[in-house]
N, C-alpha and C positions, 0 to 999 in steps of 0.2 A: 689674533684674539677678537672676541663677538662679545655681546652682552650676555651670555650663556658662559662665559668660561669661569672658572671657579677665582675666588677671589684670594685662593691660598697662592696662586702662583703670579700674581701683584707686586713685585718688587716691594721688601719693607714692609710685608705682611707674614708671610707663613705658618704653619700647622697651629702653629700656638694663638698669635694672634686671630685668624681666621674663624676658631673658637669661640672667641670672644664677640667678633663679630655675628656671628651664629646668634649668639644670646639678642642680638638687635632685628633678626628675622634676616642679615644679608650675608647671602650663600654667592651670589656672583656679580661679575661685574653689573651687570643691567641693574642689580636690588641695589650696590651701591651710589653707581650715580644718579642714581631715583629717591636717595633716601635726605630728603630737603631737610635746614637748617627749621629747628625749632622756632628760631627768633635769630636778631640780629644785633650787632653792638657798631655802633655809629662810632669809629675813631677817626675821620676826617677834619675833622674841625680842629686846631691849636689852640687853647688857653692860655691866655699869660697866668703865672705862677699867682701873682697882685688877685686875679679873680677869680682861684681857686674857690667853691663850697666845700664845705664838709659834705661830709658821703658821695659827692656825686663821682661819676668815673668817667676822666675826661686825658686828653693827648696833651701832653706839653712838650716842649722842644726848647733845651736846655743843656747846658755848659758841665761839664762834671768839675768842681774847685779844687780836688785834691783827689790823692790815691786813695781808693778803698781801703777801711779797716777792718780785716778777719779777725775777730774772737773765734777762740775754743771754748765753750762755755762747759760742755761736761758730753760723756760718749753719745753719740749723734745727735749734738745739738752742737751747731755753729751759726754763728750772727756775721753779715757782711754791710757794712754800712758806709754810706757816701753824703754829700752833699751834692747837690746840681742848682745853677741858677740861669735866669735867663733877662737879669739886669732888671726886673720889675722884682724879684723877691727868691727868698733862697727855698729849696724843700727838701727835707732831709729823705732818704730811699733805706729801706732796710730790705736785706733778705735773708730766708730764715735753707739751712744749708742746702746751699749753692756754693759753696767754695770755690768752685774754678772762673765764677765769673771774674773773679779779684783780678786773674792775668787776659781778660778779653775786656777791660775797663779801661780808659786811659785819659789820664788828667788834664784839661784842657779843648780832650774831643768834644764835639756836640751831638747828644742822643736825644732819640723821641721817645717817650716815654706816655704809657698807659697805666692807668690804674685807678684806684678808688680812694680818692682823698681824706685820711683820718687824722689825729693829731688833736689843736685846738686852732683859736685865729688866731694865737699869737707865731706858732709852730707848726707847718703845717708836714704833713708825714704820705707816704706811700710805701704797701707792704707789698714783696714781690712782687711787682711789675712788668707788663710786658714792655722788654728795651730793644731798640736796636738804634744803629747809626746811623744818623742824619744822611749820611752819601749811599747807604743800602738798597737796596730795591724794597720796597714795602710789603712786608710781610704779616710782621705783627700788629703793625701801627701805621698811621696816612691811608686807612684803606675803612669799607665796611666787612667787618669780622662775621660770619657767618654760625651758630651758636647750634651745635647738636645735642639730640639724645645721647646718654651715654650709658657706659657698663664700665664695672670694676675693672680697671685695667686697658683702661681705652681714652685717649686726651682727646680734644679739640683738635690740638695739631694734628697728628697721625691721620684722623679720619681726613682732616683735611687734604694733606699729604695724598693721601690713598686716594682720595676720589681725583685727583690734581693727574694724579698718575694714569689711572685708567681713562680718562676724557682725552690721554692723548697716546694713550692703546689705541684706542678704539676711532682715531681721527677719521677714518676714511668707513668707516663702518657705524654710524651713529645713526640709527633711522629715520625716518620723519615720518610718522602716523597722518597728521594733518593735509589733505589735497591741498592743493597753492590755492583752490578758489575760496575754500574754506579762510585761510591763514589770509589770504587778502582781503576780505569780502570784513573781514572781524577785527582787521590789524594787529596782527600775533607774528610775535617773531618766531624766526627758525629755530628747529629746534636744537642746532650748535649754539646760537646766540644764547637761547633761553636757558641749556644745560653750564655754560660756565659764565653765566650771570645770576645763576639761581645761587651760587656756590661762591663764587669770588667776585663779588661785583663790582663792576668797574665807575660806578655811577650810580646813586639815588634812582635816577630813570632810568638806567639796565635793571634796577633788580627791579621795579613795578613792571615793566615790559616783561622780564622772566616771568616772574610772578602771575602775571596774568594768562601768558602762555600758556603755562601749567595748570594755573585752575579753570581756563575755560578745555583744556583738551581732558582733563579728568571729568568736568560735569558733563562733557560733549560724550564722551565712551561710554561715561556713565547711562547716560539717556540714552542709548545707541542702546546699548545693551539691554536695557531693560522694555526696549520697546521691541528687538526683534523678539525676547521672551517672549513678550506679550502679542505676540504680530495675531497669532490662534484666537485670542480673544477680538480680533477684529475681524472676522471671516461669516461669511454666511450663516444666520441660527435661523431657531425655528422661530416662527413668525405668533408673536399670542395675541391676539386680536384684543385690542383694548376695550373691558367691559366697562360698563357704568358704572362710576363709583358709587352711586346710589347705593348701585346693589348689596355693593359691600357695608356699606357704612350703615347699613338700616338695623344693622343685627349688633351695632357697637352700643355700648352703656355710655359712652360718651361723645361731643362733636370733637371731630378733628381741627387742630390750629391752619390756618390758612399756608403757614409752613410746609405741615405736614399734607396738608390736600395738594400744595406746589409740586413738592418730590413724588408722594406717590404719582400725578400727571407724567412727573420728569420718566419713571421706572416702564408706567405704561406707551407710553411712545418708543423709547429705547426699545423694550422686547415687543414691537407690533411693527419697526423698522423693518426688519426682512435681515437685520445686523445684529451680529451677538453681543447685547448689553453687556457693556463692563463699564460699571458706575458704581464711584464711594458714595456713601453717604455718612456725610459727618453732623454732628448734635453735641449738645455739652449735656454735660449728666441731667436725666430727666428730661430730656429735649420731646421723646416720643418716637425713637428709630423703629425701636421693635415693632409698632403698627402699620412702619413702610414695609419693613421685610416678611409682615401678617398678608396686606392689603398682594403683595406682588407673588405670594407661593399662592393664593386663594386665586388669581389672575392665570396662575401658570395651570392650577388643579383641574380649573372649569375647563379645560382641554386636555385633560386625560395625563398629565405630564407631573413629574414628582418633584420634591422641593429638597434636598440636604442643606442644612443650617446647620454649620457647624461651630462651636461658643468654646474660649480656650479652657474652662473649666467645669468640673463636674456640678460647680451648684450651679452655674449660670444656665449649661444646657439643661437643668431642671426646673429650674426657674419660668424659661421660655418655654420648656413642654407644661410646666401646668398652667400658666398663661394661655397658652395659645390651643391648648388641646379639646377646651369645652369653647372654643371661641369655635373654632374649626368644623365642632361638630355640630354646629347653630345651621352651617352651611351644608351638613352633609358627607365631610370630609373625615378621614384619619388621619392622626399623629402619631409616630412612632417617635421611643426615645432609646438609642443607642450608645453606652458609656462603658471604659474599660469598666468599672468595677461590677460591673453585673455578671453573671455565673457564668460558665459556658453554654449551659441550656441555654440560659436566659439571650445571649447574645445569637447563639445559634436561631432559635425560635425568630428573634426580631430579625436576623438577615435576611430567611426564607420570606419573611413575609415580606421584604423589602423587596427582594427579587421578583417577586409575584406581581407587586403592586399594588398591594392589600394599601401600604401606607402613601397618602399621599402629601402629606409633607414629614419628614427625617428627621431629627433633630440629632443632637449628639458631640460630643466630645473627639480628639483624634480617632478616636475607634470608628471614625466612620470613613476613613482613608486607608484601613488596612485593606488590603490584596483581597479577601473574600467576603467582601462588601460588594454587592451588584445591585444596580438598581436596573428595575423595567424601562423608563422612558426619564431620566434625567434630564428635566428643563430648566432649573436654576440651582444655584449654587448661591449660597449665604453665607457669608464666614464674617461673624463678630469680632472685634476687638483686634481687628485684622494684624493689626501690630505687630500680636503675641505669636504670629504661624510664620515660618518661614517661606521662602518662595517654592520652594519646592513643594509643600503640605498644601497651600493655594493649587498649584498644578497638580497633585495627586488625584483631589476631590475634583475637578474639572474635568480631568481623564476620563471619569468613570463615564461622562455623559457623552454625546457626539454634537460638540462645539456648545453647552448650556450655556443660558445667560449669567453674568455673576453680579453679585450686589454685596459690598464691602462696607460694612458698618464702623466707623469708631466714635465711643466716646470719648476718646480723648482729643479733643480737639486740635488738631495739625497747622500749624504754621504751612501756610501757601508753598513757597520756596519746598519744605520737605515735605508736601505730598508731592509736588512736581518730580520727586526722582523716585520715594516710595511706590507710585502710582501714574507715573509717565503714561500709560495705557488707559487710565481711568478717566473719564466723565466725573466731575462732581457736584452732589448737592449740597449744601448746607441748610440745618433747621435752624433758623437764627428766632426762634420763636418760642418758648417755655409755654407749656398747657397752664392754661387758668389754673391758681390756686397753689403753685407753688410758690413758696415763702423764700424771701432774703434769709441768708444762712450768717449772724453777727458772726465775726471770725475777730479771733483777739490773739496776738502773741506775748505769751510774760513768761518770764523765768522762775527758777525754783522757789523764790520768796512768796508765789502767789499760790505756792499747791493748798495748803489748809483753805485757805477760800475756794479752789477750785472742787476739793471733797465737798465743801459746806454747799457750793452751787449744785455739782451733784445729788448730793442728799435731797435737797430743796428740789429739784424735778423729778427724781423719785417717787416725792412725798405726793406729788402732783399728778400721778402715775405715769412720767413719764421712762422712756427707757435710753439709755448711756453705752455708745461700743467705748474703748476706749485700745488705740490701737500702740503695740510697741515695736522697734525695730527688731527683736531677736524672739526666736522659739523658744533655746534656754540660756543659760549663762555657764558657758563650757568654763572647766577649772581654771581659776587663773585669771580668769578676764575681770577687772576691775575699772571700768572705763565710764562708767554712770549710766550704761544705756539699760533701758530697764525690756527682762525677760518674760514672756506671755507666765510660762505653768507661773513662775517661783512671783512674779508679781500679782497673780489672782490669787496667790494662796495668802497674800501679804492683806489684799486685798479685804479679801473674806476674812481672815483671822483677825486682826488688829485695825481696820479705818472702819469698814462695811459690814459686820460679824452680824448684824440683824438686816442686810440685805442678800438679794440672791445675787451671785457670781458666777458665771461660767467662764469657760476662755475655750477658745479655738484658732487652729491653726493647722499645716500645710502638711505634718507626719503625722497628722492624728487617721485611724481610719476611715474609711468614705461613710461608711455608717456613724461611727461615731459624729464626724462633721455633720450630718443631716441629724442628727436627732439634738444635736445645741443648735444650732440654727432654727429648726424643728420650734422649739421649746424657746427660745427668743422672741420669732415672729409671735409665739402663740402667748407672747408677755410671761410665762413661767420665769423668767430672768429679769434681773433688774439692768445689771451691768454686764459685757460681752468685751472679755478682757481677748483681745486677737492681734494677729500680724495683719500683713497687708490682704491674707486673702480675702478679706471683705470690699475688698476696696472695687471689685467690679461683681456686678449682679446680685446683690442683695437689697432686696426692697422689706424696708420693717417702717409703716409707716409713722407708727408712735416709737418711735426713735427720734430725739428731739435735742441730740449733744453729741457732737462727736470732739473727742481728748486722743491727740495724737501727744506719744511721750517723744523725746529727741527727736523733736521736728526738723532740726537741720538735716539729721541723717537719710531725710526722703528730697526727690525733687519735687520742685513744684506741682509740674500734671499731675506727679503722683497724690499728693497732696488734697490737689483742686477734685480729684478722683474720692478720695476718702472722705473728704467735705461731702460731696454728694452724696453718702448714706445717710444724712439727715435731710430735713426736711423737704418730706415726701409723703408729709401728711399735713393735715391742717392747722398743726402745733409750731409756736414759735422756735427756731432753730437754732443752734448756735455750737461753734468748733474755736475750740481753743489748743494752739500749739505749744505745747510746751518745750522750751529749750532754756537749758544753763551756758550756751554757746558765746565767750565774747568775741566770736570771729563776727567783724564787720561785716564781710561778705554774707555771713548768712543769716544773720540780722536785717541785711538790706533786702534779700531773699525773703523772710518770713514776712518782710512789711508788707510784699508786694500782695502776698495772700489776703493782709487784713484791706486794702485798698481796691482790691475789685475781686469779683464773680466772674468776669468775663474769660473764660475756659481758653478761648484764642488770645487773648491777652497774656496769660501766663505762660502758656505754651510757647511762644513767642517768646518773654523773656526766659523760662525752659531752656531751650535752643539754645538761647544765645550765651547761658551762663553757662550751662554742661557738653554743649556740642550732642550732635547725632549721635554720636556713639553709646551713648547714656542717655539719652532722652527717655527709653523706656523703661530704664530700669537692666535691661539685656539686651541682648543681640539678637533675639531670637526673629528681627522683622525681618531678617535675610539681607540688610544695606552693607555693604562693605563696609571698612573702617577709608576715610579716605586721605590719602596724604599730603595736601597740601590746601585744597579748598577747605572754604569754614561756610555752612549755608547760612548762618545767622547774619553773615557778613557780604556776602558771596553773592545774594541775590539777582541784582544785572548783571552779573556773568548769569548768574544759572539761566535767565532769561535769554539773555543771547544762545547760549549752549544748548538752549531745548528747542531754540527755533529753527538753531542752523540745523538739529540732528533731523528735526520732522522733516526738512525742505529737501535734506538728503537721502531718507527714506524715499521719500515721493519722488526723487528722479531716481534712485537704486535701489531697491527694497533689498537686496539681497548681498548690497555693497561687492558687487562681480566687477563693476568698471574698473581699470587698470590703474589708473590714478586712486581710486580705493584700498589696493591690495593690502596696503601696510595696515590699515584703520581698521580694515576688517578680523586681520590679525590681534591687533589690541582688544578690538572689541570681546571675541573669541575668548581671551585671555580672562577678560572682566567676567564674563559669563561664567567660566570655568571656576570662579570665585564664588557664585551666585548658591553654584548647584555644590561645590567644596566643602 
């Protein structure tokens, strides 16, 4: 048997169980003993009975005083009850039907006992318990217990069992990915040590040595992989000779931040290298990105060369085309804007012309990665909110050119640690600099007792002319659902009818048609609206600068960035700003969450707690950045491994780009694997 062989034919598994297994994502042996313990339970340590707490769950090792007594209590309910002591104080054990343990009990032996101390101090109690005998080999108890995922129909033990079983199928066939120079050079155990030390540990420092194992050889594949994707991005580009910023800057309505004159320097040396630029550039809302990625397609233009900017939504790529298209033509240049919802003429007409080279910077939505999209001389590539695309839709757009420069925009500020594995291939800038004149954003979080004041402050910035989005978790409220979280249609109607019935109301959101979403946005910007009752689509590329309040309802229900994201559709004009979260939540946790909003601005500060309270896997909301889900590293936590893990992968590139050496063979296999995830 290999790690390939199905896990139905496992001794003590079979069709049925194997099933169930299925529902956990593991089909054979290799997914089982890869599939790491959640968490762990600490039963090594002995308590005397005398220092038992309440609730806690702790091993004691004690005398049983007498026979068990079996009650019948009524059809399938039976009670089994004992005492045990261990000379410091007595604890009574109860279990609830177990009946057979009555004759594997025996009065006077001595058992070790696990469980969670209930009762009072005068009495103290344990319910079903893990038992076994003092002279046993350790199984339930004296050891560190290893704590999994589960499914209906699936225990602790068993899986344990199961993986116990195959780790010694598979003794002589267990691979090692890791080179020996690697696994020395980092101090990493093998990988037999690490596979049943992750699983049954024999030792506090077996399972961190496991442990460690595993998450530097996940962030090691990880980087591995993502860097040979990205290897095309480091090859030969074409050369754009760095013009004077001058030139560009002379036709702008305003001065650039010393920030933003750094990055655009950083973008022009990168593509004047004779090396194909592949640089992020990171900003927190309002930073000023969009004038780096204005300043580097007017750079790419003045040599004949075309620009696709591609923005993950249909307002935002119109946003930037009417931004940037009378900017452009200051210089003598064309904008084109290409988006699914435009006709088939309409899209036809803009491709030819793209083909041609009529346009020399592209703007657009996914519709600028379909198949019959050609551009004439594609020299850069721009993908906003880079997040939101997967790895693949980044390589579509980059295809169309031969080796273009690329320049990756987010506002959502990234925690160091996860751009290093989103972006392993990338160069980064940061604009740690806010343009003159934007305003502190007050942020306040109160619960439902404070809504009549929060309308009356409404009102009150109305009256002032100012303008209010007000944004809710759900589109509508499908039948049935009663859970407090408030719906865009049925709450604007609420709105408008009975609180605001002498203000104007609008709402918009993500199934309305593309027209209809332009023509309330439309009529917002254009102050026709008071209040813009919405979901999260607002939350990137919408600039209304007399918008002076942003009311997020069931605020726990968003993460932070997302959050610190929507905060940024206020104050973006010269009007005092302010975002109040609303939530009825008495979950601690996301009370401590909302605080964190009201206590700073700092986009990388949130993001960072972000991370660390939701994990990557939710960081943005979806999956759709292309990261894996990963199994055992935590990057919120993980960090010097990740750092170690990205240095051994570069140092290994640089002697094997291609991982051919023989001692690589295994790694290159894994890596492959990871890839094949990337692109899945």
């Amino acid at each position: 048997m290999d790690l390939t062989t199905d896990i139905r034919y496992i001794k003590g598994v079979g069709e049925k169980k194997a099933k169930l297994l299925n529902k956990l994502g593991l089909f054979t042996i290799g997914d089982l003993i890869s599939y790491f313990p959640r968490a762990y339970q600490d039963r090594t340590e002995i308590k005397k009975i005398s220092e038992l707490e309440l609730e806690a769950a702790v091993c004691i090792e004690a005398t049983l005083t007498g026979t068990p007594r079996l009650n019948h209590i009524r059809r399938q309910l039976n009670i089994l009850k004992f005492q045990v002591s261990d000379g410091t104080g007595i604890l009574d054990v109860t279990y609830f039907n177990q009946p057979w343990m009555k004759d594997r009990l025996k009065a006077g032996e001595t058992y070790v006992i696990y469980g969670k101390v209930s009762g009072n101090l005068l009495r103290r109690e344990m319910v079903n318990p893990a038992i076994e005998p003092l002279d046993s080999l350790p199984r339930l108890t004296r050891r560190i217990k290893p704590v999994y995922r589960l499914t209906a129909g699936v225990g602790q033990q068993f899986i344990s069992d199961a993986i116990e079983r195959c780790l010694k199928l598979i003794d002589n066939n267990l691979p090692e990915p890791l080179p020996e120079s690697i696994r020395q050079k980092n101090n990493l155990a093998h990988a037999r040590f690490a596979y049943e030390n992750i699983h049954n540990p024999s030792s506090k420092f077996a399972l961190l040595a496991a442990r460690k194992r595993f998450i530097f050889e996940e962030l090691f594949t990880l980087t591995l992989g993502l860097r040979l994707m990205g290897s095309s991005d480091i090859s030969i580009g074409k050369k754009i000779p760095a013009p004077p910023l001058d030139d560009f800057t002379q036709h702008l309505p305003f001065s650039l931040t010393s920030a933003q004159k750094r990055t655009i320097q950083e973008v022009f040396d990168d593509m004047n290298s004779g090396r194909s630029m592949s640089r992020l550039v990171q900003g927190d809302v309002g930073s000023g990105k969009t004038i780096v990625a204005a300043a580097a397609s007017w750079a790419v233009a003045t040599i004949g060369h075309q620009t696709a900017f591609m923005a993950p939504t249909e307002i935002l790529a119109t946003q930037h085309y009417e931004s940037l298209e009378p900017l452009f033509a200051k210089y003598g240049f064309r904008t084109g804007l290409l988006t699914g919802q435009m006709t088939a003429k309409q899209k036809r007409e803009i491709r030819e012309l793209i083909k041609s080279g009529y346009y020399q910077l592209v703007i657009g939505t996914h519709a600028l990665i379909t198949d019959n999209v050609e551009f004439q001389s594609l020299g850069l590539v721009i993908t906003d909110e880079q997040h939101r695309f997967g790895v693949r839709q980044r390589a579509a757009l980059t295809a169309k050119g031969d080796i273009p420069h690329t320049l990756v925009m987010s506002a959502t500020p990234i925690p160091r640690t996860l751009a290093l594995i989103l972006y392993g291939d990338l160069d980064i800038s940061v604009i740690d600099e806010l343009p003159p004149g934007r305003k502190h954003i007050d942020t306040y979080a109160v619960d439902e007792s404070k809504r009549e004041r929060v309308y009356k402050f409404i009102r009150r910035l109305v009256s002032e002319g100012r303008q209010v989005f007000i944004v809710c978790p759900l589109v509508d409220d499908p039948e049935g659902l009663d859970d407090g979280r408030k719906a865009v249609e049925a709450y604007a109607k609420q709105l408008s009818d009975e609180v605001f019935s002498d203000l104007r109301v609008g709402f918009i959101h993500g199934r309305l048609k593309q027209k209809d979403k332009d023509e309330v946005m439309r009529n917002f910007a254009d102050s026709e609206l008071d209040i813009l009752v919405s979901t999260t689509v607002i939350e990137v590329g919408i600039n209304v600068p007399n918008a002076s309040l942003m009311v997020v309802e069931n605020a726990e229900r968003f993460g932070l960035s997302q959050l610190h994201q929507l905060r940024g559709r206020v104050g973006r004009g010269s009007h005092k700003s302010y975002c109040i979260l609303m939530s009825d939540s008495k979950s601690e946790a996301n009370l401590a969450r909302l605080k964190i909003m009201t206590k700073t601005s700092d986009g990388f500060v949130i993001s960072a707690e972000d991370l660390k309270l939701r994990g990557p896997g939710d960081f943005f909301g979806d999956r759709q950045h292309g990261l894996p889900k990963l199994k055992i590293a935590d990057l919120a936590d993980d960090a010097e491994i990740l750092k170690e893990a990205s240095d051994a992968a570069i140092e290994l590139i640089d002697r094997d780009p291609e991982l051919l050496l023989p001692e690589n063979r295994a790694l290159r296999t894994a890596v492959f694997e990871m890839i094949e995830k990337f692109r899945s």
